[in-house]
RONULO-971184 format. One line per 3 residues: number of its first residue (from 1); their letters; for each residue x, z, y of N, C-alpha, C, CB. Coordinates in pm, whole numbers, plus 32768, in hexadecimal, padded with zeros to 4 digits. Glycine has a CB too. Layout:
<fivos>
NUM = a = X/Z/Y/X/Z/Y/X/Z/Y/X/Z/Y; ...
</fivos>
This chain:
<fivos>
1 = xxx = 8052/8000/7F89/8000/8000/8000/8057/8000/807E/7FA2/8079/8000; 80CC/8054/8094/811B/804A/80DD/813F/7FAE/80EF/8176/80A0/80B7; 816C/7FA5/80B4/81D8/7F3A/80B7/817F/7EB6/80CA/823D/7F37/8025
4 = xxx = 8132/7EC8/80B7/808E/7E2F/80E4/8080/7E6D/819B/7F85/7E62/8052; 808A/7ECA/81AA/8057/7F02/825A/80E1/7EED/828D/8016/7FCA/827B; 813E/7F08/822E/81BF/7EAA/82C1/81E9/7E4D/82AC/824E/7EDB/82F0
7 = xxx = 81B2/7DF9/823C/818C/7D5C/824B/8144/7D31/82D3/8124/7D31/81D2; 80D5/7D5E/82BE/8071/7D3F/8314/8094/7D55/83A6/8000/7D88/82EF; 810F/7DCE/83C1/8126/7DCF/843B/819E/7D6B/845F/8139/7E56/8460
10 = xxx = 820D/7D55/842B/8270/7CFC/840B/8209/7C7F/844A/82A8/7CFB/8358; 81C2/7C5F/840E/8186/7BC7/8418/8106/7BD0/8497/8138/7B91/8364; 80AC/7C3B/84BC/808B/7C2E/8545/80E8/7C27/85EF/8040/7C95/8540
13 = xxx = 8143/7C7E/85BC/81E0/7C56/8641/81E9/7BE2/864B/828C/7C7D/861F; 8212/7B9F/85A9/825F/7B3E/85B2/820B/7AAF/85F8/8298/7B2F/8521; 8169/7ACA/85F4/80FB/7A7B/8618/8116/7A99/86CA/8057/7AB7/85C5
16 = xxx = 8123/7B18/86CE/810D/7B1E/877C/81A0/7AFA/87A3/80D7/7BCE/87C9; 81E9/7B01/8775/8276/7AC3/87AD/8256/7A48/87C5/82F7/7AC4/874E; 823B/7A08/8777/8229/7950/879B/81B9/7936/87CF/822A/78E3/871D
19 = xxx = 813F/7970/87F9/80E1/7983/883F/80E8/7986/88EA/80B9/79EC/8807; 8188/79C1/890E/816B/7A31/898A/81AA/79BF/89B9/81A9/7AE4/89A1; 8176/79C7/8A46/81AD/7962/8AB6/81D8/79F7/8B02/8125/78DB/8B15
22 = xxx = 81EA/79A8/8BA7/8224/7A07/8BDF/81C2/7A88/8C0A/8267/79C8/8C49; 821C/7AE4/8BF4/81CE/7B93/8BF6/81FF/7C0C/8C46/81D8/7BD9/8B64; 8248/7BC6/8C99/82A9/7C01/8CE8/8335/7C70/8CA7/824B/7C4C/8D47
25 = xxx = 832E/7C30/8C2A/8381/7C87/8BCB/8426/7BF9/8BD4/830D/7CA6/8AF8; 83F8/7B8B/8BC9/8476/7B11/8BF8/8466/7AB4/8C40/84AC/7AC6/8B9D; 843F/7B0F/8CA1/8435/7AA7/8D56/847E/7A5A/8D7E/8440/7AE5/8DD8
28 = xxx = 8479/79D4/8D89/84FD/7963/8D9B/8518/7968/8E38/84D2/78A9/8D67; 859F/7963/8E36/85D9/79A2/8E9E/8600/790B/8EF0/865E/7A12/8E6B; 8600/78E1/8F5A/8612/786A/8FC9/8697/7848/8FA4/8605/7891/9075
31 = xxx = 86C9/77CD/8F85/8774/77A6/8F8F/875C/774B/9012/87CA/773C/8EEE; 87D7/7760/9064/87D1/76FA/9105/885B/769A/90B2/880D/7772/91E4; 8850/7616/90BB/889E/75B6/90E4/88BA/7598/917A/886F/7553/90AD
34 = xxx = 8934/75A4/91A7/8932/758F/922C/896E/752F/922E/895A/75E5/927E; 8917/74EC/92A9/893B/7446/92DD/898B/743A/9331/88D6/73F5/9317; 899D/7479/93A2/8A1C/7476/93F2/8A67/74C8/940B/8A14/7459/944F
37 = xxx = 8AD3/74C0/942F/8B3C/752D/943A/8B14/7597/94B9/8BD7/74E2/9456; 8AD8/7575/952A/8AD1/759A/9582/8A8F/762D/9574/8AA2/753D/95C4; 8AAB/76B2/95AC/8A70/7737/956A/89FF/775B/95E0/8AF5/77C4/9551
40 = xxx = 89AE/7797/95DF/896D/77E7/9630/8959/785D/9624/8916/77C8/9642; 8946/78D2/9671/890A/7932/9673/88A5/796A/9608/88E2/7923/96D3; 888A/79D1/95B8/8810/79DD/9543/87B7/7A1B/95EB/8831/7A76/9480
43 = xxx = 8733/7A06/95AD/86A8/7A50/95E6/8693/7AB4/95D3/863B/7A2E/95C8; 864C/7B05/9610/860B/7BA9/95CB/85BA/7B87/9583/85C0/7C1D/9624; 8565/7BF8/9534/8540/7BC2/94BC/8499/7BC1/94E6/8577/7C23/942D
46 = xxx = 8489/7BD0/954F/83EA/7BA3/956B/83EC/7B07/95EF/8386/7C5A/95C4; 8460/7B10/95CD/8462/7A67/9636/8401/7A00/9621/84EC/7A03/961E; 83B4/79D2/9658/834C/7948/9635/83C1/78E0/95FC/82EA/78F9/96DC
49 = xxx = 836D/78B1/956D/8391/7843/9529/8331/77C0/954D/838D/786A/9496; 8341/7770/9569/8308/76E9/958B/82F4/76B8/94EB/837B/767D/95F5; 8265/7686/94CA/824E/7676/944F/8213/75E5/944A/81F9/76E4/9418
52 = xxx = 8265/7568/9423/81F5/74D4/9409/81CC/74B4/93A6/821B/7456/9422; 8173/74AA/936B/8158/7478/92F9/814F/73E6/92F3/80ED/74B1/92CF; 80F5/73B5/9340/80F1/72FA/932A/8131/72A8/93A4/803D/72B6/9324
55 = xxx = 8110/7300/941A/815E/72D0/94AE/81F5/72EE/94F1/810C/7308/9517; 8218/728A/9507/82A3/72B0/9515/82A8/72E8/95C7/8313/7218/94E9; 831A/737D/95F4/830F/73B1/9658/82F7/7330/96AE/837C/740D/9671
58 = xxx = 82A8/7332/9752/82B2/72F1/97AB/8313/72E9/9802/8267/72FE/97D4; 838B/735F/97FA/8418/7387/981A/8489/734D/97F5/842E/73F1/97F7; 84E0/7307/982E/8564/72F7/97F0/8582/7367/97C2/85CB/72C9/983F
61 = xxx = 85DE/7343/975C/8605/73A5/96DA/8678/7374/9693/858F/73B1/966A; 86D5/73C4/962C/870B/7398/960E/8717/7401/956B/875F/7377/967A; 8760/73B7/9525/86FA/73F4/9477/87B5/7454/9473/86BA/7323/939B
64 = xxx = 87A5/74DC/9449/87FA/7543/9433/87F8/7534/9398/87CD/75D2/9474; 87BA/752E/932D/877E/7549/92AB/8728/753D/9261/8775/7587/929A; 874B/7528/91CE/86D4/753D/916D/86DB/75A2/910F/86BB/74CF/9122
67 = xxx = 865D/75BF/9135/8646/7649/9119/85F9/7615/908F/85EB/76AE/9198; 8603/7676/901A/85BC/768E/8FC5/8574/76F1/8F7C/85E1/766C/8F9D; 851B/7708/8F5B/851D/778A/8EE4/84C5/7758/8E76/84D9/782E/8F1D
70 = xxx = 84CE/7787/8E07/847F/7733/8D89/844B/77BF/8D39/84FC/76B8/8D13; 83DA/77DC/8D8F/835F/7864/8D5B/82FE/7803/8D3F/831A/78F0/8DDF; 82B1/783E/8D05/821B/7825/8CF1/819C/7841/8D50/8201/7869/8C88
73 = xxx = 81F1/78B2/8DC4/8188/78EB/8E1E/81BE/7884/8E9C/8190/79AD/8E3A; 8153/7857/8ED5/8144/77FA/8F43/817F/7848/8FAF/80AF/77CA/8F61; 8114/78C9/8FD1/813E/792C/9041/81CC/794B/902B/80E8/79B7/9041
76 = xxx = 81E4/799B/8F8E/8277/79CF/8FC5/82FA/7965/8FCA/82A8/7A4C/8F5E; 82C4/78FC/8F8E/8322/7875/8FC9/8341/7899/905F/82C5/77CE/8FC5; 82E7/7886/90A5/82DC/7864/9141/8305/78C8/9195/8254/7846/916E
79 = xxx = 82FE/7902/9150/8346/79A5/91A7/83CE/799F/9165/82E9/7A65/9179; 83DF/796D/9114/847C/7953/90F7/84C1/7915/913B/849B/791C/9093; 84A1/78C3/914B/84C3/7845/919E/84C7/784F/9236/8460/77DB/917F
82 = xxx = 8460/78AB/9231/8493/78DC/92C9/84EE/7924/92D1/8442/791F/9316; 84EA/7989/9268/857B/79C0/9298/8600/79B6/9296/8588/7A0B/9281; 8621/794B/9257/86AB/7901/9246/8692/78C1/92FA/86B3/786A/919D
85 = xxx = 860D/785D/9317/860A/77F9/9358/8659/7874/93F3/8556/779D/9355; 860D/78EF/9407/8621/7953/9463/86AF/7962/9453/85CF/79D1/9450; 86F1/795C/93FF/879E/79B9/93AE/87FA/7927/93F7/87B1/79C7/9293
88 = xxx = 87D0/78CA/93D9/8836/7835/9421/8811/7814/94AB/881A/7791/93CA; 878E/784C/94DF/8789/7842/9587/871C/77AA/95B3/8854/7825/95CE; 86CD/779E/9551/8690/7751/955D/85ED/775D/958B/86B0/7724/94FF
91 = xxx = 85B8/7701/95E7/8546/773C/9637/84C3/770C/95DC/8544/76FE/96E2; 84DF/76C4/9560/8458/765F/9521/84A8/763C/949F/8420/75B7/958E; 845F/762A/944E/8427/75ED/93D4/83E9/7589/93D5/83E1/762B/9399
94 = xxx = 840F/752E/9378/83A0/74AC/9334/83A5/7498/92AA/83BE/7412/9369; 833D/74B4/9273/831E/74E3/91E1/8308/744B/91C4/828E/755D/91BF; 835C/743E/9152/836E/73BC/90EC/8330/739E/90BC/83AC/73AD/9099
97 = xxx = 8303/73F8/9070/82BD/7426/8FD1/830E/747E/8F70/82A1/739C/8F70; 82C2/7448/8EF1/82DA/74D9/8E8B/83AD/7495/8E91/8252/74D3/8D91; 83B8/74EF/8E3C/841F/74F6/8E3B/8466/74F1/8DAC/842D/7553/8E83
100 = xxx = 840B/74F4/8D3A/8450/74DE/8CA5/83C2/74B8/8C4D/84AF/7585/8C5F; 83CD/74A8/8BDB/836B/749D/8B7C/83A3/74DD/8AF0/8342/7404/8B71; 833A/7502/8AB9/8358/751B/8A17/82E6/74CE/89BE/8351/75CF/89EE
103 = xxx = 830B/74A5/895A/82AB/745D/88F1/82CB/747B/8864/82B0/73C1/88FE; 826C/742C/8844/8276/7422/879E/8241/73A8/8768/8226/7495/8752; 827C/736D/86EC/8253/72EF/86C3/823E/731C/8648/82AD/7277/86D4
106 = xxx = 81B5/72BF/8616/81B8/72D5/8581/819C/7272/8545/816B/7331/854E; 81E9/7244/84DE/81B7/71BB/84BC/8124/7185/8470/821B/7191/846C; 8100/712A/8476/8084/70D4/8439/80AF/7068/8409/8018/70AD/8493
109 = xxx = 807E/7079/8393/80AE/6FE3/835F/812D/6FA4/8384/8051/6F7F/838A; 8113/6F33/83CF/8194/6EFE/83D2/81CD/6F12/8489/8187/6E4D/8390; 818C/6F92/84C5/819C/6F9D/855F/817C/7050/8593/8118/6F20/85AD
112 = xxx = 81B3/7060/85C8/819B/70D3/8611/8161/70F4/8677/81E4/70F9/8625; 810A/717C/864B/808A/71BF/86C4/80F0/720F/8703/7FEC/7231/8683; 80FA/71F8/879C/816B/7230/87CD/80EE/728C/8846/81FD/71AC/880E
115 = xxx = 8113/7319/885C/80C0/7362/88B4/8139/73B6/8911/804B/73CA/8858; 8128/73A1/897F/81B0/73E8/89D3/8140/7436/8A4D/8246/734D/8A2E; 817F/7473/8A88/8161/749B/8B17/819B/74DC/8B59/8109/74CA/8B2B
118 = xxx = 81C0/7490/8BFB/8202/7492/8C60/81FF/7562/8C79/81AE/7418/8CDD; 82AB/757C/8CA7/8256/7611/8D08/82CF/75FD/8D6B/8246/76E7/8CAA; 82BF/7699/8DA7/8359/76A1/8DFF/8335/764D/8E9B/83F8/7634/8D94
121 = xxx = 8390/765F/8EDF/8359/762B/8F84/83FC/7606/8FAD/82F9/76CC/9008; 83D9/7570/8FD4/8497/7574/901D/846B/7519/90B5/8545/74ED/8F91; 84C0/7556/90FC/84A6/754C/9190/8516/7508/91F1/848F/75DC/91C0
124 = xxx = 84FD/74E1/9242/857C/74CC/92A2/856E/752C/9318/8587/742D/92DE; 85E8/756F/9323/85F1/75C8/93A3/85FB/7572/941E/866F/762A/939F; 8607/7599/9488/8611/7544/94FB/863C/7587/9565/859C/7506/951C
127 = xxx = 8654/754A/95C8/8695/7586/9654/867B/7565/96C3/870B/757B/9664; 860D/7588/9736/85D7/7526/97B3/8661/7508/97C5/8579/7569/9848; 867E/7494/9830/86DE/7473/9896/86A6/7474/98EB/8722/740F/9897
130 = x = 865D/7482/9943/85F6/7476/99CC/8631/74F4/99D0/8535/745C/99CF
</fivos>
C-alpha cells in the first residue's frame, strides 16, 4: 500500500512539473544586447518608460538595445524590460514580439502534427535625440 501512494505521488509532481508554466517560482529574467557603444546614465526606478506597440515614436530617436526576456507572463516580461530599458538610460521601448517558441511534433503517417507556441517579449530600447 505504501509503496502504490508514493507511486502515485512520484507520478502526480512529475505531471505538474511538465504542466507548470510560469509561477513566479522561474521568472525569466531580461538579457540587453547593446547596439551602440555610446553609455548613458541608468534612470530611477520609477522613471516613465515610453511603451510602442504598433507605432513607431513621433520623436527622433536612436535604438540603445534589444532587450529580451523569454517568461510566459506578458506583465512580468514588461516590467522586465523596463528595467534593464531604465538600467542603460533609455527613455522608450518598442515591443517586437514574442521572443522564443517551444513545440512538439508528432508524426502521422508519412508527416508531422507539429503544435508550438510563441511566449517571452523582446523589445528595442531607445533614446529621444530632440
Amino acid at each position: 500500500m505504501k509503496k502504490i501512494h508514493t507511486i502515485n505521488i512520484v507520478f502526480v509532481t512529475f505531471v505538474l512539473f511538465l504542466s507548470c508554466q510560469s509561477n513566479g517560482f522561474l521568472m525569466g529574467k531580461a538579457k540587453v544586447t547593446m547596439l551602440t557603444e555610446e553609455t548613458y546614465s541608468a534612470k530611477t526606478e520609477d522613471a516613465q518608460i515610453d511603451v510602442y506597440y504598433t507605432n513607431r515614436p513621433n520623436k527622433n530617436y536612436i535604438e540603445l538595445a534589444q532587450i529580451t526576456c523569454e517568461d510566459t507572463e506578458d506583465d512580468w516580461c514588461l516590467k522586465q524590460i523596463k528595467i534593464k530599458a531604465r538600467e542603460i538610460g533609455a527613455d522608450g521601448i518598442i515591443i517586437l514580439g514574442k521572443a522564443a517558441s517551444a513545440g512538439v511534433g508528432v508524426p502521422v503517417g508519412n508527416m508531422y502534427f507539429v503544435s508550438d507556441e510563441a511566449y517571452g517579449m523582446k523589445a528595442i530600447a531607445i533614446k529621444y535625440t530632440e
